[in-house]
Structures are given as structure tokens and as C-alpha cells.
C-alpha positions in Angstrom: 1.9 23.8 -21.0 5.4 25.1 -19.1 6.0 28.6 -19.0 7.8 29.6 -22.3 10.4 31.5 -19.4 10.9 28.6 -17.6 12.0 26.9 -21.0 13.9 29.4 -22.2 15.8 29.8 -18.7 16.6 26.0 -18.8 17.9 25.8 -22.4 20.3 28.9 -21.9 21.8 26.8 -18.9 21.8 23.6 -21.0 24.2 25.0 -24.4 26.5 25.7 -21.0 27.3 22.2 -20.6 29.0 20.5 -22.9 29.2 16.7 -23.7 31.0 15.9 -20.2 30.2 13.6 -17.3 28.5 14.9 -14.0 25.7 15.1 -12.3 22.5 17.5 -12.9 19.8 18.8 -10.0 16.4 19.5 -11.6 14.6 22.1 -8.9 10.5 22.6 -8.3 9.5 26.1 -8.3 10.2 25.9 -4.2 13.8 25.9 -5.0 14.0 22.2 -3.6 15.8 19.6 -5.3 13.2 17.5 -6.6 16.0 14.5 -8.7 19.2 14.2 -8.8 20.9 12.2 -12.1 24.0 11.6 -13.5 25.3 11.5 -17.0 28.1 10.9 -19.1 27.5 13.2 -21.8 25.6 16.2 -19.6 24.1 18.1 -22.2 22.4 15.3 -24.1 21.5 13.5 -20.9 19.7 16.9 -19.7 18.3 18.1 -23.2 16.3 14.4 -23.0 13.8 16.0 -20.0 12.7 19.0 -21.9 10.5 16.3 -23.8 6.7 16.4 -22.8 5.8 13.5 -24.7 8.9 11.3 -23.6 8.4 7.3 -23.4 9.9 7.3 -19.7 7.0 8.2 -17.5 9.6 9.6 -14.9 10.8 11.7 -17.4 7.2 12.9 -18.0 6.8 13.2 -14.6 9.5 15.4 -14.3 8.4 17.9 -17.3 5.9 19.0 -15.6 6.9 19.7 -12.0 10.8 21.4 -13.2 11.6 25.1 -13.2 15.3 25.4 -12.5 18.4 23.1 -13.1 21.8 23.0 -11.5 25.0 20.6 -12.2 28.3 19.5 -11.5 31.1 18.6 -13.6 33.5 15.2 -12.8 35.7 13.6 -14.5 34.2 10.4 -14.9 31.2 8.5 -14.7 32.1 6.4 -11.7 32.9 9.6 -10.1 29.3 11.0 -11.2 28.3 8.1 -9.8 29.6 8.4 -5.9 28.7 12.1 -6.4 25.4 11.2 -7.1 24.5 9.0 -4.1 26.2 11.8 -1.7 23.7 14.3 -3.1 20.4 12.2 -3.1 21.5 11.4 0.8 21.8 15.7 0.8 18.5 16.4 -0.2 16.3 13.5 -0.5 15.2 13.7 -4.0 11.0 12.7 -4.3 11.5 11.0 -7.6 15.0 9.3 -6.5 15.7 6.3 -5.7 17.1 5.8 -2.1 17.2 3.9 1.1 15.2 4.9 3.5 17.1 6.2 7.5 20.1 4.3 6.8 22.4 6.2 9.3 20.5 4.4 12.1 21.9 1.1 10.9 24.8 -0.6 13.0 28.3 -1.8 11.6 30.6 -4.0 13.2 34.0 -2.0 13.8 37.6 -4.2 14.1 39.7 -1.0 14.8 42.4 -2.7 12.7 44.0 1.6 12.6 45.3 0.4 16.7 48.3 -1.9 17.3 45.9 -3.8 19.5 42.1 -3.7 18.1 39.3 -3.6 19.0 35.8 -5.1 17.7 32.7 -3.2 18.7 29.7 -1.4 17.3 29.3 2.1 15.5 26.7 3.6 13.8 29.6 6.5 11.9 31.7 4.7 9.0 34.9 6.5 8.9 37.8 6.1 6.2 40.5 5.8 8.9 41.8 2.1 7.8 39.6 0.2 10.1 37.4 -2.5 9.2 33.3 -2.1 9.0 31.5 -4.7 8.3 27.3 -4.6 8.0 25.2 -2.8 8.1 23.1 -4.4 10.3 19.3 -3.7 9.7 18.6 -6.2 13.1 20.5 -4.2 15.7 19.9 -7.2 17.8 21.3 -8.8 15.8 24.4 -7.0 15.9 24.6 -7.2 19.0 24.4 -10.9 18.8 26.6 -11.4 16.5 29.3 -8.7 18.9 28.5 -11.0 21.4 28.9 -14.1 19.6 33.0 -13.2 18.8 33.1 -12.2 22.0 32.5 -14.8 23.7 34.8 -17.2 20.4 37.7 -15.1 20.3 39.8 -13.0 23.4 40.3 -9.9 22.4 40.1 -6.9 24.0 36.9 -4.8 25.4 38.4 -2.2 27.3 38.7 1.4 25.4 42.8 2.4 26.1 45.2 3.5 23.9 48.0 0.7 23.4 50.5 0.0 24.4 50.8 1.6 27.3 53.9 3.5 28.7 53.5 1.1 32.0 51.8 -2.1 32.3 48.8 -2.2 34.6 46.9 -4.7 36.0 44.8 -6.7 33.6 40.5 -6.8 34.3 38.6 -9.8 35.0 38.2 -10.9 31.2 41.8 -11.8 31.5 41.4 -14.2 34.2 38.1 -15.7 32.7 40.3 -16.2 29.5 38.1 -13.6 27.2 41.2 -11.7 26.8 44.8 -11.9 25.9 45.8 -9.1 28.3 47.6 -6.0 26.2 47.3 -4.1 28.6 49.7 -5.7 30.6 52.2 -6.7 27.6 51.1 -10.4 28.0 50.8 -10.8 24.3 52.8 -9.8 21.5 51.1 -7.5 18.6 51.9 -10.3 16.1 50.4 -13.2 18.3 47.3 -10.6 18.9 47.4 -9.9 15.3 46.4 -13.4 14.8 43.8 -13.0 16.6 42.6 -10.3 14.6 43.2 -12.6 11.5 40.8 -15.0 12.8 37.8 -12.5 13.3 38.5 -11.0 10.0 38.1 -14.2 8.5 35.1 -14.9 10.6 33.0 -11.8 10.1 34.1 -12.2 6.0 32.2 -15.3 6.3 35.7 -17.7 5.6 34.8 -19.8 8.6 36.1 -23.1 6.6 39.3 -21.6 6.1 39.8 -20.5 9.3 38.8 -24.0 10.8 41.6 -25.3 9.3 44.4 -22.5 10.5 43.1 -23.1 14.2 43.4 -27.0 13.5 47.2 -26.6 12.3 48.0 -24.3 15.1 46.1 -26.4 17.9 48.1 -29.1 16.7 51.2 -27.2 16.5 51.0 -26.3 20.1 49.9 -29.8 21.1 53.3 -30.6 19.4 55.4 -28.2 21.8 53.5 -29.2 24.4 51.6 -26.6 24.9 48.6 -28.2 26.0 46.4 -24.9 27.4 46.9 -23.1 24.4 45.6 -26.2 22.7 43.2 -26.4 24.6 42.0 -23.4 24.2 42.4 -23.5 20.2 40.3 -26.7 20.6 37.4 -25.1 22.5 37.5 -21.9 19.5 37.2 -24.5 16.8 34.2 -26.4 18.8 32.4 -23.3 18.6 33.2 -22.4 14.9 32.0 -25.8 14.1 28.6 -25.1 16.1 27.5 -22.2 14.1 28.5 -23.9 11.1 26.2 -26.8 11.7 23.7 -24.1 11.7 23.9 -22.4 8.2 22.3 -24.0 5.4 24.4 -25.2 2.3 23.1 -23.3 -0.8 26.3 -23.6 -2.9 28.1 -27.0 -3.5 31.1 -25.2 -5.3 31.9 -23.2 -1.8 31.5 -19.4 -3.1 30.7 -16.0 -2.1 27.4 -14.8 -3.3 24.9 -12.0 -2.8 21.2 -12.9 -3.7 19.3 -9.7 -4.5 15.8 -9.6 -4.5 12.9 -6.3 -4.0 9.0 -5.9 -3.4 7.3 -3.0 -4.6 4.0 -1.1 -4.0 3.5 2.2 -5.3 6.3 4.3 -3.8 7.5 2.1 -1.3 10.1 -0.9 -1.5 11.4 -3.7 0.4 15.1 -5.1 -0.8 16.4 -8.4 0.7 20.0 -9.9 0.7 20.5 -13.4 1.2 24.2 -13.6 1.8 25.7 -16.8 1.3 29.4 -17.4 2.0 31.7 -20.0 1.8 28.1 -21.7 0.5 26.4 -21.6 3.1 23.7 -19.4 4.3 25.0 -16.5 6.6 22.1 -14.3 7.2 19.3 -12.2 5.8 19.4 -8.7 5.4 16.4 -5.9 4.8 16.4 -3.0 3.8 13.3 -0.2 3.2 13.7 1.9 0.2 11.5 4.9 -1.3 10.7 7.0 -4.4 10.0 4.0 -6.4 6.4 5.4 -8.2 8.3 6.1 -12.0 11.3 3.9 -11.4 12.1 0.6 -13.6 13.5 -2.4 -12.0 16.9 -1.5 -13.3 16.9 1.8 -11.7 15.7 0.6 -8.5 18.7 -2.1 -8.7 21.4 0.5 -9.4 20.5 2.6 -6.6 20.5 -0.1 -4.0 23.5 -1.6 -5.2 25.4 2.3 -5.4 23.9 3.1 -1.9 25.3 -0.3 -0.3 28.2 -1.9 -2.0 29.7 2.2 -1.7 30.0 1.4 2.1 31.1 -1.7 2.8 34.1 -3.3 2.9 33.2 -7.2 2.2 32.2 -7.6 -1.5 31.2 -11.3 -2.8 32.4 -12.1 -6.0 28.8 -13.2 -7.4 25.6 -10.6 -6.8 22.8 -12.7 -8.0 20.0 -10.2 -9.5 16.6 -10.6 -10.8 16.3 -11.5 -14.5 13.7 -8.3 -14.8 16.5 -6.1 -13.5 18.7 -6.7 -16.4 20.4 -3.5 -17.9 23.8 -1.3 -18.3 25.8 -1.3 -14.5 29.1 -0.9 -16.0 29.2 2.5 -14.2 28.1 1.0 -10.9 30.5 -2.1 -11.2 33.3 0.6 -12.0 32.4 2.7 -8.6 32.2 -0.3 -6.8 36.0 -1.3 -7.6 37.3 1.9 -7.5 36.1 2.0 -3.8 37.1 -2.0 -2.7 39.5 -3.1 -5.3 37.3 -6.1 -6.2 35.1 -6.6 -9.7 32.1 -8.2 -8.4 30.6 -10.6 -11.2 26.6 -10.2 -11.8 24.2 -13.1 -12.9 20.9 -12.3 -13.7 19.7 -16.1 -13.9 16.3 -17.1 -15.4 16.0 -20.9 -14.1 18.3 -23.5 -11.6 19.3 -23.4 -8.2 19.8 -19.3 -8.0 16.7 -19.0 -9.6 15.2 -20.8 -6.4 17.6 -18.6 -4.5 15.7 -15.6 -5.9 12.6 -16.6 -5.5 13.0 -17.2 -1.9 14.4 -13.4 -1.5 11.3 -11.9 -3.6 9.3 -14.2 -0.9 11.2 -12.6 2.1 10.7 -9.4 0.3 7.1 -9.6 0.2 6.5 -10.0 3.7 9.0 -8.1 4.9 7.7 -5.1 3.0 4.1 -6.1 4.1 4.9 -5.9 7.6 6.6 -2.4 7.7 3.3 -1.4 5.9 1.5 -2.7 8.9 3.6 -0.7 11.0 4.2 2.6 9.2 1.0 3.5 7.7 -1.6 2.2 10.2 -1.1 4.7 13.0 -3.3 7.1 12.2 -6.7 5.2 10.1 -9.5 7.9 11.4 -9.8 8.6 7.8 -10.0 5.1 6.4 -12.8 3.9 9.3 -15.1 7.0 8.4 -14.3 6.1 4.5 -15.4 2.9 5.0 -18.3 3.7 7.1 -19.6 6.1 4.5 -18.8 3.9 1.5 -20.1 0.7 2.6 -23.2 2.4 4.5 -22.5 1.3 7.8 -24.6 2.3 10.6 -21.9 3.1 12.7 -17.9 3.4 12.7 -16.1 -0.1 11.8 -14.0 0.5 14.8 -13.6 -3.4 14.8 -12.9 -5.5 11.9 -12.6 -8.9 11.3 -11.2 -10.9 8.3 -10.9 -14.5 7.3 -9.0 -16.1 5.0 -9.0 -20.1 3.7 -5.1 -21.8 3.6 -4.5 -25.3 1.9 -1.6 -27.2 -0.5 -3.6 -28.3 -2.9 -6.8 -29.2 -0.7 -4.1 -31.1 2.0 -4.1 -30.0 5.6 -7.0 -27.2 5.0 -7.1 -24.3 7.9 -8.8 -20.8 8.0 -7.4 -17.9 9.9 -9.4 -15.0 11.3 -7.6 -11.6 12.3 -9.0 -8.7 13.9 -8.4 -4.8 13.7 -9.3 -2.6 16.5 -9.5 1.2 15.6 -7.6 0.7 12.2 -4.7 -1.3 13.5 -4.1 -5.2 14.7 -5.2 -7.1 17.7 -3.3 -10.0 18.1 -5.7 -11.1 20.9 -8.5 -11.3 18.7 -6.5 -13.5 16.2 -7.7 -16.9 15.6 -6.5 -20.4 14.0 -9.4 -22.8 13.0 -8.8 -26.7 11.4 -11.3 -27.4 9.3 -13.5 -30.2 9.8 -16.2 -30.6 7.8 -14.5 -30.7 4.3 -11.7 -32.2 2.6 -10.4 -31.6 -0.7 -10.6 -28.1 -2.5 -13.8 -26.4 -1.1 -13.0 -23.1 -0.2 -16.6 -21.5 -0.1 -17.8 -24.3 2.1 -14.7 -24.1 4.7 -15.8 -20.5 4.6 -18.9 -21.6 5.4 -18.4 -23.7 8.4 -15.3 -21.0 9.8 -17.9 -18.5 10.0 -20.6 -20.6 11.5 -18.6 -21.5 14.2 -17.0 -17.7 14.8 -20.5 -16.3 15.2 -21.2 -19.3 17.3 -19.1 -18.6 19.9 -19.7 -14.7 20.1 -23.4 -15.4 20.3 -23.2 -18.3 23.2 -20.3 -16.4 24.7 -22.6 -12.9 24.3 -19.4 -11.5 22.8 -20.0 -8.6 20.9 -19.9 -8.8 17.0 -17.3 -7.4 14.6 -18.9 -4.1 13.1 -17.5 -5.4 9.9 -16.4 -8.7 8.4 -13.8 -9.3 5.7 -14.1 -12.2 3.7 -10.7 -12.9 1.4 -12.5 -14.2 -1.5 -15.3 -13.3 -4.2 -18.8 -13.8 -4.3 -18.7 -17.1 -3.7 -17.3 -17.7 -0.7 -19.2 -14.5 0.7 -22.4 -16.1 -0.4 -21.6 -19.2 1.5 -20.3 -16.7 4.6 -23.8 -14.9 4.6 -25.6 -17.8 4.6 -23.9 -18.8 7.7 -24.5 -15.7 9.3 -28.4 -16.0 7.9 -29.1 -19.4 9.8 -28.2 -17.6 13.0 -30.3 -14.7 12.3 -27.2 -12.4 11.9 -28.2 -11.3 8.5 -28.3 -7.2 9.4 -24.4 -8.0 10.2 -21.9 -5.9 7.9 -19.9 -8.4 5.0 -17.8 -7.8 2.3 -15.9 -9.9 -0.3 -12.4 -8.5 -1.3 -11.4 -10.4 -4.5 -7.8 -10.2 -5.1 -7.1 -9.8 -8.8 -8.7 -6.2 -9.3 -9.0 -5.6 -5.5 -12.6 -5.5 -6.0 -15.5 -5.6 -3.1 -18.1 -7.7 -3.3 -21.8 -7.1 -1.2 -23.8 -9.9 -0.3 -26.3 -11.2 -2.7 -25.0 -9.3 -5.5 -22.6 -10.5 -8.6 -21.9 -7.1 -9.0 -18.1 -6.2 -8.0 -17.5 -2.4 -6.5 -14.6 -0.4 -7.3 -13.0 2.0 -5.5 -10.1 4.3 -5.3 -7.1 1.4 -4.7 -4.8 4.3 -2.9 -7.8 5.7 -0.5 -7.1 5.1 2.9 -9.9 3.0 2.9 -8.7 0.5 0.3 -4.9 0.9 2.1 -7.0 -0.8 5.5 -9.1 -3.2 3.5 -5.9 -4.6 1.7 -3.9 -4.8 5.1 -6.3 -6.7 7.4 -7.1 -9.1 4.6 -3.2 -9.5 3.7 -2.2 -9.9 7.7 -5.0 -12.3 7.1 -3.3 -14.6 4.7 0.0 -13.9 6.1 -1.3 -15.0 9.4 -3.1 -18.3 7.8 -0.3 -18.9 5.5 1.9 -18.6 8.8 -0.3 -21.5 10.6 -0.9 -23.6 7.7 3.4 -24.1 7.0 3.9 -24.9 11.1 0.8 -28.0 10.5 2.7 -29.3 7.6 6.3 -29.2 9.0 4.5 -31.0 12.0 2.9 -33.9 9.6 6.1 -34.1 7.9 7.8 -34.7 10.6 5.3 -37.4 11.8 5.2 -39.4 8.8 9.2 -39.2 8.7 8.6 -41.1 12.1 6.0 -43.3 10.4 8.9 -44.5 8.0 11.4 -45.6 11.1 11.2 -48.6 12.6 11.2 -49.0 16.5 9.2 -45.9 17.1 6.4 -46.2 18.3 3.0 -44.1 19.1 4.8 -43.4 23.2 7.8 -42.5 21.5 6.6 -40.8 18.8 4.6 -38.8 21.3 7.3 -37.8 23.1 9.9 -36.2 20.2 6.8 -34.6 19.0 6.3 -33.1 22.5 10.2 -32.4 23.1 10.0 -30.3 19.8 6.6 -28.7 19.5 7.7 -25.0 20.1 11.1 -25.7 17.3 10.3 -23.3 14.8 12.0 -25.7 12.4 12.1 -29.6 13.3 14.3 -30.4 10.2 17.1 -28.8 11.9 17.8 -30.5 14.8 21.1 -32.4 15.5 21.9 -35.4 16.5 22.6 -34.2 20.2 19.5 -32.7 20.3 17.4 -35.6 19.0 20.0 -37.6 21.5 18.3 -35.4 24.2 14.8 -36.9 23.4 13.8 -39.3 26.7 13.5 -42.7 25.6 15.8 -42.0 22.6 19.0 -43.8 22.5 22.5 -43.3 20.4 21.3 -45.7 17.9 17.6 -44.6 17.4 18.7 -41.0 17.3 20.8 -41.6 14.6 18.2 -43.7 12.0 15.9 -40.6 12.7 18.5 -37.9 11.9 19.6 -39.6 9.0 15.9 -39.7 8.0 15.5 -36.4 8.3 19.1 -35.5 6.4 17.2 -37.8 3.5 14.1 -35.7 3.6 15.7 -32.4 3.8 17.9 -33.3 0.5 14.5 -34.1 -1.6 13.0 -30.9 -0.1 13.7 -27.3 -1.2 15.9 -24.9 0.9 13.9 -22.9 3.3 15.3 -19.3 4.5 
């Protein structure tokens, strides 16, 4: 029950407001600003908390942990809007929405304010008519991509403020042709604003369009015989053409597109933006996000897209959102074209090709958000070790833990991967790949089997020491058939458990019996991450074996290649991450290849990639 006092104090403030748009700041009994909300009718909007049975579980939430409110009045509801995202950067609301450090991420600056710009990197956005485009969560990537126009387009890298009162002498970049040379007056600010043109449209993603300005002006100066500046218009366009090669077509119609996808667990959240471009593929972006535990998918949607379309300056004119995310965003859409002058259009698309799209993101999502997991919340596992020590009844601390995991598509191509944790966090030393050989088809307790057998194997003929704890991904099945394993080498004293993965329930040994225990223990947090860097590690292995065998039986279908050859493109590109996307000049590159081989195997794998889904 909330002190009557409390109540009382609350309501006197509420008659205050009034139906008008703004933003309200409910306060703990700290003082701190525990959510920040906006509204278009205040009053109603506010009134709605004071309700301790209220459908919303945030809501709920809220009821009990309030004891002051505060508010500010706008005019609007898009201006509520902006409001509201400055304040939850302010104080970090718990039960807000919100992304997580984002003033360490890089932009990419073209200081289009200058008579001569600049392109360089800045982590401080500043509304002083230049051009940011990002953010960047990769800040190698960034620099990349710095480095990429760079090294396509000459424009200037040397801080002064242009044009200067008297020429002076021009730095190496000019004479290595990386620069037009302001600084001497060698260019005009309309030929250099060309130039700027061009990395506008390249950073924007219009690379087609701009492909085809650099053609007409290459050809144009070939006309006036001005055959280095051709030249040189020629080399940009080689370049262009490379990286376009490069980027997967998603999108026959040619459009600009955001795919938006999220993972959640508990509190934390993973979003993932595919951006496509011109239709193709440009990149991948990641960003962590927080204070999802009483958030709906449509809440978590209209904070991201607040927090990130609010700051940038390239909006696509499709954001592609999940079906499950559906809801009102006229007030978001509003903000978002007050601030870039552009009316993004949302699809929330159930089935078809940007369904795919989508479920490609949520994929990217998944693992993206499983990894930071791995890497935030696995420093410190003193706790979960001694939990797990005293829950399982081990005779000593699990200071190294093994798990294993079985990986097959539809029994095809069958492997098991075994990971290890020392003191609570990974050892990629200890990690191991196994093909299984004893079993074909869908057997998963007997390739569990025969992994095991030949894990404790080798520690026992190597006189390795044993785990102090194995995982076995899987129920009592497949932990039976482990412990039997472990039985016919007399190893039956060693510590197992089963982790199924439907209820996340633990399994001992020679008993059907599943244990339960608190999922958001620290001990349960370890469990689930060495047997999901488990699957994520087999899963991993498992993908790189069939992209091999595809490729091998695409080499089975082609005459004139035989086992030599076929042995040696194999070879020439075993450490490829992806096979499918080599060129022609590559596969030109292959020795024993010729022209004409080269290209019946390209085209072979142009056939298979066109029958196969799109990969990210």
C-alpha cells in the first residue's frame, strides 16, 4: 500500500496540468529520476500511473517505486518527443528505454560549413551546417571507411582555414595526387565542390548515380583532351566499381532501406540495422540498448528509432520493422521530419523478401547480443563458481568447465564442438572441433557418445587433467549416453550435467528427474553462457564445412576439373571466409586456372548463389 501522503502529494500536482502536451519525470524516494514519458494530453497520461492494478506491468512497476513527479510543458508532441530523449540521455531513467554509451560512437564529418571541406572523424555532432554521417558502432570501421575516400577521392587532410591570404606551398598529398591543392589556389571552390558532391553521394550510399556523373565528366575531359584528368576520373570510377562488386543486391527495385531488427534478455538488448542502399547491402550496424525488463516491442522500437534517426542526417525512405513491433509512431515519424525534412515510410512485413531481410537482422541480433553478454557479465563469476559448486555438490570449485554441443542440417555434415571456461570466463585454447565418425543420420545421443569418448581419451593417454565439470547441451538422453562414455573409462566419479534448453532445466546422471533453479542466479547466467558459446562455436564450424562441400560439389558439376585442380582452388581459398564471393579475377588467380575455366566456374557459382538465400 503507498503512503496515503505520497498520493495525496501526487494528485495535488496532477489537477495542475491540464490536457496539454509534455513530458512528465516520476522520482523514487532518493529524489532520482527513475522514467521519463511524454504525453499529449499530460494530465490523463499521468493520472493512468496512480493505478495499482493497471494491465501494463511497467506501469505496475512504477506504482510501487514513485513518490514525487515533475513535468514540462511543449507545444507539441513531436516536441515532447525530442524533449524526451534529451532528458533520458540527462538522467538515465532505470525503467527507460535507451542506448547504452552512445557518445563513444564515431561519425564521419564532411565540414561542408568551410569553402574547402574537410572529411574526418568526430565523436561531438554539432548543428553548425556540416555533414555527419554514422554513427559508427565499428570505430575500425570508421576508420576504414575514412580511409577508403581517402584514398578514392583528393580532398584535403590538412587542418587550415581556407583560403588563405597567400598561397603556400602544397604537402606531399598534392604531388602523390590525394589532393587538389587549396591551399595553393590550384582548384577552384566550384571544381572542389564537386568533389564534395561526389563523397556526399558516396557516404549517402548513391554510388550508382555517382558512377555515372564521373563517366559523363571522364568522357567530357577525354573530349577536351584532357587526358590526366580522365585518367584520373577513370581510376575513381575503377574503384567505385570495386566496392560495388562487393555489396550484395537485396533490392531489385534500387531503393533505400533500413532493416530493423532487436534481441532481448531480461534487461538488456541488442538492435541491428542492415542498411541497404541503392539495393545493395552497405553495412551492418549494432547497437546495445538497456531498461528493456517492462518494455513492449513497440516501446523498445520507438526509442531506438527517436534516439537514432534524431541524429543523423541520411534517412532511407523505407525502415523495415518487425511485424511484433507494430503500433502508433506518428509522433516519432513527425520528430523525425521536423529534424531532416524527409517522411520516412514504415513496413512492418509479415512474409517475402524483407521478411527474410528481418530474419537475418533478429539472427545478427542474437549473436551479437550474445557476445557482449560474454564480454560484459563474465568478469567477475566468483559467485557463480561457488553457486555451482554448492548446488551441484561438487567436491571442489568448477574452476574449469567444459561444454559440448552436437551441430547437423538435418543429420548432413554432423560435428560436435567442445568449449572450455577457465575461472568463469572462455579459453579459446581449450576449444575444440570434432567430425563425427561413427554415425550418420540424426543420432544426437550417440555422437555425444562417441565426442565424449574420444575427449576423455585424449586427456587420459595425454595425462591431461580433467574438466572439474562437464556441460552436456542436451537432456537426459544425450547425458545418459555421455556418462556411459565416461563409465567405460572408469571416469564415472567425474562431475556431468544436462542443460535442456526449453525450460533451462539441469539434468544429473541417471536420473529423469529435471532440476530447477533460479534462471537469473549467477550460476544459471554461467551455465547458459558456456553452453550458448557452445552452439555458437559448433554452429560457427558446422556453416564453414558446408560452404566448403558446396563449393566442392559446384566443382563436381563443371567439366574439366579435375581432383589436381580441384585440389588446388580448394587450397587457394581455404582461409575465404566466404567462397561464393569471389570474382572472376580472383578465381583467374587460381594456378592451373585459365580465362575460360575461370569463367564456367564463376558462372556456376553466380547460378548457385541465385537459388541460395542472401547471407549477411
Amino acid at each position: 500500500m503507498k503512503d496515503p501522503l505520497v498520493l495525496k502529494n501526487i494528485q495535488g500536482k496532477i489537477k495542475n496540468l491540464g490536457s496539454v502536451p509534455g513530458c512528465y519525470l516520476w522520482k523514487n524516494e532518493r529524489g532520482d529520476v527513475i522514467y521519463v514519458g511524454k504525453a499529449i494530453k499530460l494530465e490523463s497520461r499521468v493520472r493512468s500511473y496512480l493505478n495499482p492494478r493497471h494491465p501494463d506491468k511497467k506501469t505496475r512497476a512504477l506504482y510501487i517505486e514513485i513518490q514525487d513527479l515533475d513535468w514540462i510543458v511543449t507545444t507539441t508532441e513531436a516536441e515532447a518527443l525530442i524533449l524526451e530523449a534529451t532528458l533520458i540521455k540527462k538522467y538515465s531513467p532505470k525503467f527507460n528505454v535507451r542506448l547504452k554509451d552512445d557518445k563513444r560512437y564515431p561519425f564521419i564529418c564532411v565540414s561542408t560549413s568551410e569553402a574547402f571541406p574537410m572529411v574526418f572523424l568526430t565523436r561531438k555532432v554539432k548543428d553548425n551546417g556540416d555533414a555527419y554521417f554514422g554513427p559508427f558502432t565499428d570505430v575500425k570501421a570508421a576508420r576504414d571507411a575514412l580511409e577508403l575516400i581517402h584514398r578514392i577521392f583528393p580532398v584535403r587532410k590538412t587542418k587550415l582555414n581556407l583560403p588563405l591570404p597567400k598561397p603556400q606551398r602544397p604537402c606531399l598529398n598534392f604531388h602523390m595526387h590525394r589532393c587538389l591543392g587549396p591551399c595553393q589556389g590550384n582548384v577552384s571552390r566550384e571544381v572542389y565542390g564537386e568533389l564534395i558532391s561526389e563523397i556526399l553521394s558516396f557516404l549517402e550510399g548513391k554510388k550508382e548515380g555517382l558512377v555515372q556523373r564521373l563517366k559523363q565528366n571522364m568522357l567530357a575531359a577525354s573530349e577536351k583532351m584532357e587526358y590526366e584528368r580522365a585518367g584520373f576520373l577513370k581510376k575513381r570510377i575503377d574503384q567505385i566499381n570495386q566496392i560495388r562488386e562487393k555489396q550484395t543486391v537485396v533490392s531489385l527495385d534500387g531503393g533505400d532501406e533500413d532493416i530493423i531488427a532487436f534481441a532481448r534478455r531480461e534487461d538488456e538488448g541488442q538492435v541491428i540495422i542492415l542498411e541497404v542502399r541503392g539495393g545493395r547491402l552497405e553495412g551492418k550496424k549494432s547497437f546495445p540498448i538497456t531498461g528493456l525488463a517492462y518494455s513492449t516491442e513497440e516501446e523498445i522500437i520507438q526509442a531506438f528509432l527517436r534516439d537514432y534517426y534524431l541524429r543523423v542526417s541520411t534517412i532511407p525512405s523505407l525502415i523495415i520493422l518487425p511485424p511484433q513491433a507494430k503500433g502508433n509512431y506518428d509522433a516519432v515519424l513527425s520528430a523525425i521530419q521536423e529534424h531532416s525534412n524527409l517522411l520516412p515510410k514504415l513496413k512492418f512485413p509479415e512474409a517475402g523478401q524483407k521478411r527474410s531481410l528481418l530474419r537475418l537482422a533478429e539472427k545478427n541480433a542474437e549473436l551479437s547480443l550474445t557476445e557482449r553478454i560474454l564480454a560484459t557479465k563474465l568478469r567477475d563469476q566468483t559467485n557463480a563458481l561457488k553457486e555451482i559448486q554448492t548446488n551441484l555438490k561438487l567436491p571442489q570449485l568448477p574452476r574449469v568447465i567444459e561444454c559440448y554441443d552436437i551441430s547437423h542440417f538435418q543429420g548432413s555434415s554432423p560435428v560436435a564442438s567442445g568449449v572450455m571456461f577457465v575461472e568463469g570466463k572462455p579459453y579459446k585454447a581449450g576449444y575444440r572441433h570434432y567430425k563425427i565418425r561413427g554415425y550418420e543420420g540424426i543420432n544426437d545421443p550417440g555422437m555425444m557418445h562417441e565426442v565424449i569418448a574420444r575427449r576423455l581419451s585424449h586427456l587420459i593417454n595425454e595425462d591431461e587433467p580433467l574438466p572439474d565439470l562437464i556441460v552436456i547441451d542436451g537432456g537426459p538422453t544425450q547425458l545418459t549416453r555421455a556418462a556411459e562414455a565416461a563409465n567405460a573409462l572408469d571416469l564415472g566419479d567425474l562431475p556431468m550435467i544436462g542443460l535442456a534448453k526449453k525450460r533451462e532445466e539441469i539434468f544429473f546422471p541417471g536420473d529423469n528427474d529435471p532440476y530447477t533453479f533460479d534462471i537469473h542466479s549467477p550460476m544459471m547466467r554461467l551455465i547458459r553462457s558456456v553452453r550458448d558459446e557452445a552452439h555458437r562455436f559448433g554452429v560457427n564450424y558446422h556453416r564453414l564445412l558446408r560452404k566448403k562441400k558446396t563449393l566442392q560439389s559446384i566443382l563436381d558439376e563443371i567439366p574439366d576439373v579435375g581432383n589436381v585442380r580441384k585440389k588446388q582452388i580448394l587450397k587457394f581459398f581455404q582461409a575465404k571466409k566466404k567462397v561464393q564471393d569471389a570474382s572472376l579475377a580472383e578465381l583467374k588467380l587460381v594456378p592451373g586456372i585459365g580465362t575460360t575455366l575461370a569463367e564456367r566456374i564463376f558462372e556456376k557459382i553466380q547460378e548457385i548463389k541465385t537459388k541460395s538465400q542472401i547471407k549477411v
